[in-house]
N, C-alpha and C positions, 0 to 999 in steps of 0.2 A: 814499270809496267811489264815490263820481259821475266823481273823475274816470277810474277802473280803468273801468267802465262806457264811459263817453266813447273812452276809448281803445282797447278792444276795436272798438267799433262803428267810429271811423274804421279801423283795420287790416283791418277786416272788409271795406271799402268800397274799400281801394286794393287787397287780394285781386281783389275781384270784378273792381274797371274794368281789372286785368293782367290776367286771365283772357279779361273782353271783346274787352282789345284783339287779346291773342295772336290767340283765333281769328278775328276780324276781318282780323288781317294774313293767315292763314294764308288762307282764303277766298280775300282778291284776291290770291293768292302773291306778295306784296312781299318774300319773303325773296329769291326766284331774282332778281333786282334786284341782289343784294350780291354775287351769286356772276359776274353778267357786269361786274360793274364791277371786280372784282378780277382778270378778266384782260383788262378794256381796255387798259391799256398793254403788252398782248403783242401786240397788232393789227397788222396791216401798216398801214402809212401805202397807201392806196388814192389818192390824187390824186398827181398829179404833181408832181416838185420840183423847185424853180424852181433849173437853172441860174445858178450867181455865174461874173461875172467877173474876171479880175484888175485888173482896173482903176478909177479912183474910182466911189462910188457916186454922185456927183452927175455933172451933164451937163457936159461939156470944152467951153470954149468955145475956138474954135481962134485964135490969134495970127499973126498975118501978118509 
């Protein structure tokens, strides 16, 4: 019977600290966090990019 006891009172306890956490998240809105990360990869690239050219990526040393 102690341990029924026991085990109610811990499920009781991880009840409550979800319930804490929720409204704790909900409070600082860290949900709207998941919702811009989910369309940062639809962003535009905003810097500029870098020009390739066709030719080697290392420096040509020229031969005479």
């Amino acid at each position: 019977m102690n341990v029924l006891v026991l085990q109610v009172f811990v499920s009781l306890m991880l009840v409550a600290s979800s319930v804490l956490l929720f409204v704790y998240s909900m409070r600082h809105r860290d949900h709207e966090q998941a919702d811009r990360l989910s369309l940062f990869p639809l962003e535009d690239d905003s810097a500029p990019s870098v020009a390739r050219s066709d030719g080697p990526s290392s420096p040509s040393t020229s031969q005479e």
